[in-house]
C-alpha positions as CSV (number, residue, x, y, z in Angstrom):
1,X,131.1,166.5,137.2
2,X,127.8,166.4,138.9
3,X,126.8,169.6,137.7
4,X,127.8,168.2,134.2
5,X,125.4,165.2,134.3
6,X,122.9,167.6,135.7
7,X,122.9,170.5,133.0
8,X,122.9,166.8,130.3
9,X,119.7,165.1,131.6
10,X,118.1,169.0,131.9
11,X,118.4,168.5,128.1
12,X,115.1,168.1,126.1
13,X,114.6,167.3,122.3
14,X,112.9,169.4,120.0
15,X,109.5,168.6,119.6
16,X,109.9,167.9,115.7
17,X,112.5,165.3,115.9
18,X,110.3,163.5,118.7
19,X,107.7,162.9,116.2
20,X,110.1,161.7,113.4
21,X,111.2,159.4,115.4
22,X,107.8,158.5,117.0
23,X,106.7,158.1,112.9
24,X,109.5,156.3,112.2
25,X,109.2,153.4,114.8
26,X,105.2,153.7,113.7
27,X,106.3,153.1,110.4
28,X,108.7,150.3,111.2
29,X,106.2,148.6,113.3
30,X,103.5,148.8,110.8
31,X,106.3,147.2,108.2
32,X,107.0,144.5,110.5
33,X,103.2,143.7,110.5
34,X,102.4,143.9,107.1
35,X,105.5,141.2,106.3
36,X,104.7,139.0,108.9
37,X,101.0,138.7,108.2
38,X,101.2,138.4,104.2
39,X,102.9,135.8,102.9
40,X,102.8,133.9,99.7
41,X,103.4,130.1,99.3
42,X,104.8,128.6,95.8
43,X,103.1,126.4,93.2
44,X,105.1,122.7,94.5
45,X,104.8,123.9,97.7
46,X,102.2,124.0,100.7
47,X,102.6,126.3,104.3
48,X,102.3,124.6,107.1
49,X,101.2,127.1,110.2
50,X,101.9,126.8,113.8
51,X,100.2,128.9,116.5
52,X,102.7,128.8,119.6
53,X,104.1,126.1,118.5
54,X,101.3,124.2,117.6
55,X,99.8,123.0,114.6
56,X,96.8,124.5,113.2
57,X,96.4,124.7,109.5
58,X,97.8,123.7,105.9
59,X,97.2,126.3,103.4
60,X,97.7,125.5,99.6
61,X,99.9,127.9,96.9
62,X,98.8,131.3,96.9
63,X,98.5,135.0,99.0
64,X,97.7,134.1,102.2
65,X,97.7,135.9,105.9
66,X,98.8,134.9,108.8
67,X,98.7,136.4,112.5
68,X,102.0,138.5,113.0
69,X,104.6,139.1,115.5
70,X,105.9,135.0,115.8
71,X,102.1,134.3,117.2
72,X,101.3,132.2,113.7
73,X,104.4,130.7,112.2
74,X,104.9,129.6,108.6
75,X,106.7,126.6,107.5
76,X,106.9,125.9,104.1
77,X,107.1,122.4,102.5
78,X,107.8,121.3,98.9
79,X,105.4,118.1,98.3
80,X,105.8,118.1,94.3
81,X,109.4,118.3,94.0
82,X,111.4,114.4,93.6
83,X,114.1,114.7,96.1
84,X,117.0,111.6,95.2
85,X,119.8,110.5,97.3
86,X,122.5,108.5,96.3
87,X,124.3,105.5,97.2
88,X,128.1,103.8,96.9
89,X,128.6,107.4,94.8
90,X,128.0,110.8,93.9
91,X,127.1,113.3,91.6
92,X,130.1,115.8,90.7
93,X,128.1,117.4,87.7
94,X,125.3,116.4,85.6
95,X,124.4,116.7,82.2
96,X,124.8,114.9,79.3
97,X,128.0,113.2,79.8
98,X,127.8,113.1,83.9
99,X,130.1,112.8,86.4
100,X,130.4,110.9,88.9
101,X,132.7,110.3,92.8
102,X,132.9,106.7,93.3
103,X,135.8,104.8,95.3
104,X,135.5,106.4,98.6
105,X,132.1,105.4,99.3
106,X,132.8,101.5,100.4
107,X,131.1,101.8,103.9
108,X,127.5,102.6,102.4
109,X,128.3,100.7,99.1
110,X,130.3,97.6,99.9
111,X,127.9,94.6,100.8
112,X,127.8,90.8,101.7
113,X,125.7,88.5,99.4
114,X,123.9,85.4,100.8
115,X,126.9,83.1,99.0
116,X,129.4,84.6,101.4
117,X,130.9,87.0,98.7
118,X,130.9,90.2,98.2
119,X,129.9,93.3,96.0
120,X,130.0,96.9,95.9
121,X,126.4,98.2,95.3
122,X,125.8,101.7,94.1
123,X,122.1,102.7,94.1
124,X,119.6,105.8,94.0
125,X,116.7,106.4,96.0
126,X,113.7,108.7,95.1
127,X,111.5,110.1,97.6
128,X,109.3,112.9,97.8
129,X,107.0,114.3,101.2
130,X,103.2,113.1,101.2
131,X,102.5,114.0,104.7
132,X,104.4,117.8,105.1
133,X,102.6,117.3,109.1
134,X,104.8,114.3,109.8
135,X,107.6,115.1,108.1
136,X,108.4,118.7,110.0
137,X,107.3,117.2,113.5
138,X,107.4,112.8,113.6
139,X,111.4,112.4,112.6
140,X,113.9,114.5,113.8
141,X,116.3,114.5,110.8
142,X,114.2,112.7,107.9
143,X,117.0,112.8,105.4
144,X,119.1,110.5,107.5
145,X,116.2,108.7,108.5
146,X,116.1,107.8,105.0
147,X,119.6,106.9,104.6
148,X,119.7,104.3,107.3
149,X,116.1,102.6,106.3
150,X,117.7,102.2,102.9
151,X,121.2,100.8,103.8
152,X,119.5,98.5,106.1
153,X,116.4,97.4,103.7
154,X,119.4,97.1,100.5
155,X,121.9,95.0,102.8
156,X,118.8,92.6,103.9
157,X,117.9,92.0,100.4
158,X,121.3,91.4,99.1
159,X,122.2,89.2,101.6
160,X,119.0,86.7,100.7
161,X,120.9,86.3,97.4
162,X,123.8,85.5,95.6
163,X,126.3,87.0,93.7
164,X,125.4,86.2,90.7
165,X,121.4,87.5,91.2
166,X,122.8,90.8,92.7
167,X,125.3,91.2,89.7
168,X,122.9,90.1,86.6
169,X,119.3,88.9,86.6
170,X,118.0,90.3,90.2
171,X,118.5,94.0,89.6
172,X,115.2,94.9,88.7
173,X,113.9,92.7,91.9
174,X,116.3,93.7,94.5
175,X,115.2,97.7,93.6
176,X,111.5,96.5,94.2
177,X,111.7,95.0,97.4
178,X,114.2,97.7,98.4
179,X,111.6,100.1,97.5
180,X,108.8,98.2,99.6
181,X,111.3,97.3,102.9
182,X,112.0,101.0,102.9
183,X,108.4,102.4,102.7
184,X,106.9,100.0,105.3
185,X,110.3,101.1,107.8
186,X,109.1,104.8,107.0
187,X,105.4,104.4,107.5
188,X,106.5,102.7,111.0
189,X,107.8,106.1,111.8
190,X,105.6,108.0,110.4
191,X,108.2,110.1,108.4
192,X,105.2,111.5,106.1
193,X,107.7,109.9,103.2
194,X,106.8,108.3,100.0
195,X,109.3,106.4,98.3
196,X,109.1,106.7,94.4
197,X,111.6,104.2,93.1
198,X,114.6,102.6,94.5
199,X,116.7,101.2,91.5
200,X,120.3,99.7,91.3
201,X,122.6,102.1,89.4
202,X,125.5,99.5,89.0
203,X,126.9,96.2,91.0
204,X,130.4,95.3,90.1
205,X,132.9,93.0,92.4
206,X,135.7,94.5,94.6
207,X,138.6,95.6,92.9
208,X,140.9,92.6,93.7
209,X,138.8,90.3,92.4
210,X,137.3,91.5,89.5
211,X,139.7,89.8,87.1
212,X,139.0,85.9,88.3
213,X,135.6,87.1,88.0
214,X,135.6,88.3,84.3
215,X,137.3,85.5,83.8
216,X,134.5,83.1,85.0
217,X,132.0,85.2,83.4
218,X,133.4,84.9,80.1
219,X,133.5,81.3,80.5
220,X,129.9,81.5,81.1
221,X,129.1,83.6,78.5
222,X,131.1,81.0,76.3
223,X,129.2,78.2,77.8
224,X,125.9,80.1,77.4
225,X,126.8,80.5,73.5
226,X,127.4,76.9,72.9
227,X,124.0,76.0,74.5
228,X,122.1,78.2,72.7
229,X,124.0,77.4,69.1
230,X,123.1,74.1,70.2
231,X,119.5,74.7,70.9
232,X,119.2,76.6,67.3
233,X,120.9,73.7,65.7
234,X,117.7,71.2,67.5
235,X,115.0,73.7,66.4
236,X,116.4,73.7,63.0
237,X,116.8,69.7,62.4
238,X,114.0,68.5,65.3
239,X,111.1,70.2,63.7
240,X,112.0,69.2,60.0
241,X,112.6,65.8,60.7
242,X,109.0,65.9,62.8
243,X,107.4,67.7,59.6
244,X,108.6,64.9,57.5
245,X,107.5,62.4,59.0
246,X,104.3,64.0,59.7
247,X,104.4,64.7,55.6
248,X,104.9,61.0,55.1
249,X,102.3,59.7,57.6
250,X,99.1,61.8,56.2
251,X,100.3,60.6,52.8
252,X,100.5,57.0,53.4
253,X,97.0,57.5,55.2
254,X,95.7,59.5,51.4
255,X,96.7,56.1,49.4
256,X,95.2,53.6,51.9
257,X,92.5,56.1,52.4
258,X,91.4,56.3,48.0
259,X,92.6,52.3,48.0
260,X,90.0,51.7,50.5
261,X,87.3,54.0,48.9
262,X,88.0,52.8,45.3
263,X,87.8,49.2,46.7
264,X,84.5,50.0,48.5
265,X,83.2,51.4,45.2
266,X,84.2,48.8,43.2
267,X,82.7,46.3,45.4
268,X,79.5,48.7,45.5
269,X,79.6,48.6,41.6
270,X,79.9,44.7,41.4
271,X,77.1,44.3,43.7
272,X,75.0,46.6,41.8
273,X,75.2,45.2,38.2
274,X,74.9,41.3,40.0
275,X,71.5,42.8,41.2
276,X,70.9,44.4,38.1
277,X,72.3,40.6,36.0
278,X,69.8,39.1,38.3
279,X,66.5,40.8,37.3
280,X,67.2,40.6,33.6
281,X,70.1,38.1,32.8
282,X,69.7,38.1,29.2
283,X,69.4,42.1,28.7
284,X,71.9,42.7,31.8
285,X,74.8,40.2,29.2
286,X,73.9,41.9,25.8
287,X,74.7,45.2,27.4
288,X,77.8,43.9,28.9
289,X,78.8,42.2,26.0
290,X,78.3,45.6,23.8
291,X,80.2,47.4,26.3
292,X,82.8,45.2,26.2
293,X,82.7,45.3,22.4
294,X,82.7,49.1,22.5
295,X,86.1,48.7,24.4
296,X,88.1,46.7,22.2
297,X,86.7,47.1,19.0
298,X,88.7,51.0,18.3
299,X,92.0,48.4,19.4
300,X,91.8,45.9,16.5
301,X,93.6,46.8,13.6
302,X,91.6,44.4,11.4
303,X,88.1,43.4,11.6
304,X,86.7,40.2,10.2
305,X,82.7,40.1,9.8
306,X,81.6,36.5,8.8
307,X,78.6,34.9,8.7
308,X,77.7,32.8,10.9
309,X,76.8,30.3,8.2
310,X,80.4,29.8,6.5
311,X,82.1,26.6,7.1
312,X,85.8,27.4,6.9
313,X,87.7,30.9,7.3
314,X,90.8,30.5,5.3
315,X,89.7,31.9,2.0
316,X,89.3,35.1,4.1
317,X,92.6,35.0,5.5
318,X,95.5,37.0,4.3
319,X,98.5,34.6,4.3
320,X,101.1,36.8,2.1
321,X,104.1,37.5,4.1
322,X,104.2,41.3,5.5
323,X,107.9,41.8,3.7
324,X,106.7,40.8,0.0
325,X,103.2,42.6,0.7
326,X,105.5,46.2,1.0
327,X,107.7,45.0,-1.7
């Protein structure tokens, strides 16, 4: 046997296959280099490179080197890209018509309001990385960093308010200040996150009581109709009646207003001819008189002229009856 091992380690390679293999781990090596010096970073992206461990650079989309064998390495980050995480449900498939898991999310969804009920919330959150520095190295697991600040930030909101506000006219608001409670927890932390938009996706009551409580809302909406027929039937008769008598005041005003401005003129005319009387009586009552005359004259069927000289007027008189005068 030991002449075996012997006469085995006495055996030497031909000189040809030593420098294929020397070539070939060459080769390899120079491979290994080439790949872990080059490397390219995509357009919603940016590299984030650590020299033994610690941070030294950010580089932007492109070619780009790096030092090789694990002495620079790359991290890459996608700051562009909207990540989303839902709430109370989930996604099965999207599209057009999506589908949706919900009913087995009541932990995350299910919620006390500030009236002492309760309501399942289902809600999105949008987030995307603003800081790709602090968000490899300030949080440990970011993603469930934001899943607790948002539970926590939607439960505090909800439970300021009551079920009504969650279910109906807060939406909009409670998705606001989720949004702002969530970004100021993150900033605390320095996750490097930037929330986009937190928005309600759909608030119902539990299960057992949802039909007392479309019950009540129907009574509601049946009290809300009746108010508002009411309402239009005020606007309608309200503002006629006001536009009447509004009608009716500036017109009595009109009359008393051209009574008291004929009047005035009138009174302005009197006074002027008494002026005019008093200058020149005798021209000032032939002028009146002619006026006068001018006035009636075109009235009188049948004028008399006769002089001022004749005693008596009846030989000027007509006496025949009217009935033997057509006869």
């Amino acid at each position: 046997m030991a002449n075996q091992y012997g006469d085995f380690a006495q055996i030497k390679l031909p000189p040809l296959k030593v420098k294929w293999i020397v070539t070939g781990i060459v080769v390899l090596v120079a491979l290994y280099v080439v790949f872990s010096t080059f490397y390219s970073v995509k357009a919603d992206e940016v590299g984030v490179i650590l020299r033994f461990g610690r941070y030294v650079r950010i580089t932007q989309p492109g070619l780009h080197l790096k030092l090789p064998f694990s002495i620079e390495k790359l991290y890459r980050v996608r700051i562009k890209h909207i990540f989303k995480e839902e709430f109370g449900f989930r996604t099965l498939r999207p599209g057009v018509r999506t589908e949706y898991a919900r009913g087995q999310f009541l932990e995350e969804s299910l919620m006390l309001t500030g009236d002492l009920n309760t309501a399942v919330v289902e809600w999105i959150v949008q987030y995307r990385v603003n800081n790709p520095v602090d968000y490899l190295f300030k949080v440990r697991n970011v993603r469930e960093t934001i899943r607790n600040a948002s539970e926590f930030a939607m439960r505090e909101i909800v439970g300021d308010r009551s079920v009504t506000e969650v279910l109906t006219i807060g939406r909009i608001e409670i998705g606001t200040e989720v949004q702002r409670v969530m970004q100021q927890v993150l900033d605390s932390y320095q996750s490097g996150i930037y929330i986009v938009t937190a928005k309600l996706q759909d608030v119902n009551p539990p299960d057992p009581v949802k039909p007392a409580f479309n019950e009540v809302n129907e009574a509601k909406q049946e009290r809300e109709k009746l108010i508002n027929e009411a309402w239009q039937e005020y606007n309608k008769v309200i503002p006629q009646a006001t536009g009447e008598a509004e009608r009716t005041i500036r017109r009595a005003d009109g009359y008393a207003l051209n009574r008291v401005n004929r009047a005035n003129g009138d009174a302005q005319k009197f006074i002027a001819v008494w002026q005019e009387y008093g200058k020149a009586k005798d021209v000032t009552r032939r002028r009146l008189y002619l006026e006068m005359m001018q006035d009636i004259l075109p009235k009188i069927e049948k004028k008399y002229i006769i002089d001022s000289s004749q005693q008596g007027m009846l030989p000027f008189l007509d006496l025949t009856p009217k009935e033997i005068k057509e006869k």
